[in-house]
Backbone as CSV, one residue per row, in Angstrom:
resi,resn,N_x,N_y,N_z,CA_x,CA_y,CA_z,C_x,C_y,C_z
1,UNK,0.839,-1.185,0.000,0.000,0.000,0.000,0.878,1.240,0.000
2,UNK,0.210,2.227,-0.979,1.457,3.283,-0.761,0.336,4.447,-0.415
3,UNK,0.813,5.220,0.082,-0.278,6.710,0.932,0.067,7.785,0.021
4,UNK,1.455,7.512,-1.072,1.616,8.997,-1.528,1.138,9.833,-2.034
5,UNK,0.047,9.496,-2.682,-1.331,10.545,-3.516,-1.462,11.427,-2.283
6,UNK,-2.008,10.879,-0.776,-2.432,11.308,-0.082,-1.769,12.012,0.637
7,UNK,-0.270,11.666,0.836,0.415,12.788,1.282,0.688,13.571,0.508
8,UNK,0.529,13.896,-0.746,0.951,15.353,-1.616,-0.202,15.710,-1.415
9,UNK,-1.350,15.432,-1.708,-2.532,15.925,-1.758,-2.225,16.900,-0.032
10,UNK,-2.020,15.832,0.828,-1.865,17.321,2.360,-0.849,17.956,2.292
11,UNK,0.347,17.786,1.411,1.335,18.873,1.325,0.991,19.793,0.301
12,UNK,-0.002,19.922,-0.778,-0.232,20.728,-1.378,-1.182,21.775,-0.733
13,UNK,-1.620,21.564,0.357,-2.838,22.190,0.757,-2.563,22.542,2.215
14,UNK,-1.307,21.992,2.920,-1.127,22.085,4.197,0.672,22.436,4.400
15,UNK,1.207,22.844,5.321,2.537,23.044,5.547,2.115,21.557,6.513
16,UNK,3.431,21.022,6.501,3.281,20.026,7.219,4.204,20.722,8.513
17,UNK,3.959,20.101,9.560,4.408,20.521,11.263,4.965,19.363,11.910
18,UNK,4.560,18.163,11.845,5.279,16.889,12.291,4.473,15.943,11.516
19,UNK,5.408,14.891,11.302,4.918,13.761,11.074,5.476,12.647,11.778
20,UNK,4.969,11.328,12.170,5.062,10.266,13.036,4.204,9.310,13.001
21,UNK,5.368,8.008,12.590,4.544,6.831,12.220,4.315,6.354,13.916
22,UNK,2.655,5.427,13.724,2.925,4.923,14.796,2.236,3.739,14.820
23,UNK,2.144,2.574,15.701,1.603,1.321,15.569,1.040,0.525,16.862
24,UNK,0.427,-0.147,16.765,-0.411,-0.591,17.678,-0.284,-2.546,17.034
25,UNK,-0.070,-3.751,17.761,-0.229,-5.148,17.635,-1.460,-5.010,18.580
26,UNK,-2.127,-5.787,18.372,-3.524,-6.063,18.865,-4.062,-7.599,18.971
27,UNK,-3.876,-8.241,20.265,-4.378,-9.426,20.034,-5.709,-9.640,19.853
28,UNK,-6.375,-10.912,18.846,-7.765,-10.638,18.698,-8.152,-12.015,19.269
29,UNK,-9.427,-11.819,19.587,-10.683,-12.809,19.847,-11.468,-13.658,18.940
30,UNK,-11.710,-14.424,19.196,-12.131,-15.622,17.875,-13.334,-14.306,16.926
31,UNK,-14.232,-14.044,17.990,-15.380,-13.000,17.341,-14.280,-11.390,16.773
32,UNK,-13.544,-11.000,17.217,-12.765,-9.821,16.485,-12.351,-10.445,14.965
33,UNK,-11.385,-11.795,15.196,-11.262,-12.360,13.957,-11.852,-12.239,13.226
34,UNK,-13.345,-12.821,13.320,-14.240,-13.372,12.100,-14.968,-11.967,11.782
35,UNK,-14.519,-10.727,13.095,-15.254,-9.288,12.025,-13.706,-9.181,11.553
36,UNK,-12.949,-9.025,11.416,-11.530,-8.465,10.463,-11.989,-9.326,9.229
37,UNK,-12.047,-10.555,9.173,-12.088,-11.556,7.989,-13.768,-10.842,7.315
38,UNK,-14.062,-10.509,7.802,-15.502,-10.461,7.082,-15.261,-8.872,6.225
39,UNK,-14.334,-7.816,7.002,-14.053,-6.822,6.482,-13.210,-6.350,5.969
40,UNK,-12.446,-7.527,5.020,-11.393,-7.538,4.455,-11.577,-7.859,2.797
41,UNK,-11.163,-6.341,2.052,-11.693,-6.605,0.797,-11.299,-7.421,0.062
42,UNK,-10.072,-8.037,0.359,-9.027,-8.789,-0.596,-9.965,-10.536,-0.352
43,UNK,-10.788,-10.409,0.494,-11.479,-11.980,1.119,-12.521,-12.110,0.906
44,UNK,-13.151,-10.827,-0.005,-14.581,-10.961,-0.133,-15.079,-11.876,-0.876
45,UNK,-14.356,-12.386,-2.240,-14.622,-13.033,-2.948,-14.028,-14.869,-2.592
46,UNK,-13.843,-15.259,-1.203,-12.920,-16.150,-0.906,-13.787,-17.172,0.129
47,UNK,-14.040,-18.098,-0.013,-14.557,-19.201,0.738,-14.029,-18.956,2.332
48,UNK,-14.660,-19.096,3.099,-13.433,-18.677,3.956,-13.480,-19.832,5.103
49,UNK,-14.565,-20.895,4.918,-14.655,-22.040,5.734,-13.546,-22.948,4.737
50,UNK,-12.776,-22.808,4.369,-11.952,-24.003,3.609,-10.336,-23.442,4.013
51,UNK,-10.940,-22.146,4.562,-8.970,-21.827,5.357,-9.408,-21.914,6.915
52,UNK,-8.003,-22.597,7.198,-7.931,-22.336,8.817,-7.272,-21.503,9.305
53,UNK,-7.760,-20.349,10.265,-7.729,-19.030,10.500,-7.277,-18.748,11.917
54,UNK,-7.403,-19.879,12.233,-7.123,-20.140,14.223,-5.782,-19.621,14.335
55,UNK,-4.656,-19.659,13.508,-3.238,-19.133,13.679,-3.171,-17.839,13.807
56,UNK,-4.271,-17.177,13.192,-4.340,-15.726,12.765,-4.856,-15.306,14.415
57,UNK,-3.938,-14.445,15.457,-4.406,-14.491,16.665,-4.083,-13.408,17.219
58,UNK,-3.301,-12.511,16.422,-2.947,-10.515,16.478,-3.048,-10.090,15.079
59,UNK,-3.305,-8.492,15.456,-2.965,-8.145,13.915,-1.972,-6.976,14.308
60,UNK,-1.233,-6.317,13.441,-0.764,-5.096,13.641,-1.120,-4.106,13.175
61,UNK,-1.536,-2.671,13.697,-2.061,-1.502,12.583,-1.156,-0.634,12.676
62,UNK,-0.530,0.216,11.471,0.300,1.091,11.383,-0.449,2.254,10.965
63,UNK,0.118,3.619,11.168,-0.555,4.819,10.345,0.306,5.590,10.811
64,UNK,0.239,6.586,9.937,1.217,8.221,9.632,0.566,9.118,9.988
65,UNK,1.114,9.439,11.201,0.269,10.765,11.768,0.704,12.345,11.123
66,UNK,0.079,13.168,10.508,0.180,14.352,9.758,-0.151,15.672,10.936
67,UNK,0.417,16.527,11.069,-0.051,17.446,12.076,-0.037,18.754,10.989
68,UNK,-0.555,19.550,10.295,-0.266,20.660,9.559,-1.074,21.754,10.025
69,UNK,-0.509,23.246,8.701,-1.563,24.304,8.905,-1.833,24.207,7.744
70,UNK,-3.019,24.992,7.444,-3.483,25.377,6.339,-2.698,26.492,5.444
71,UNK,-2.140,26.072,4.508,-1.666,27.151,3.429,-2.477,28.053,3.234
72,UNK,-2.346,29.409,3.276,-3.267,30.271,2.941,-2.996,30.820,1.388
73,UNK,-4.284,30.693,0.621,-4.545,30.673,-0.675,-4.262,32.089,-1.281
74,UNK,-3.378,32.948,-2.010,-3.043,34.343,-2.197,-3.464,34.604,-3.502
75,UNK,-4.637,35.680,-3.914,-5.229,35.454,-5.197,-4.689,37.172,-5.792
């Protein structure tokens, strides 16, 4: 996955002020599982009683925190 559309898109429109990746592992619950698997677009089209999923028992989430101002527009 790449974010870079999305970060020019906020550097065109924002001064950036900090940025900082940050992450969170999260162990899940049989019921957290089966909502991640159910909301996962890459699985929509995928049998999902013919994989065994029991191994699958954290996930990790990453994201790029953006702090900016607004560029002010000079006409």
């Amino acid at each position: 996955y790449s974010n870079q559309e999305i970060l020019e898109h906020f550097e065109d429109h924002c001064q950036i002020l900090s940025s900082e990746t940050v992450s969170l592992t999260k162990s899940l619950t049989p019921e957290e599982r089966q909502a991640l698997l159910a909301m996962t677009p890459l699985l929509f089209h995928v049998d999902q009683e013919k994989i065994d999923w029991t191994q699958l028992t954290e996930i990790t989430i990453e994201a790029q925190i953006l702090v900016g101002k607004i560029k002010i527009q000079r006409t």
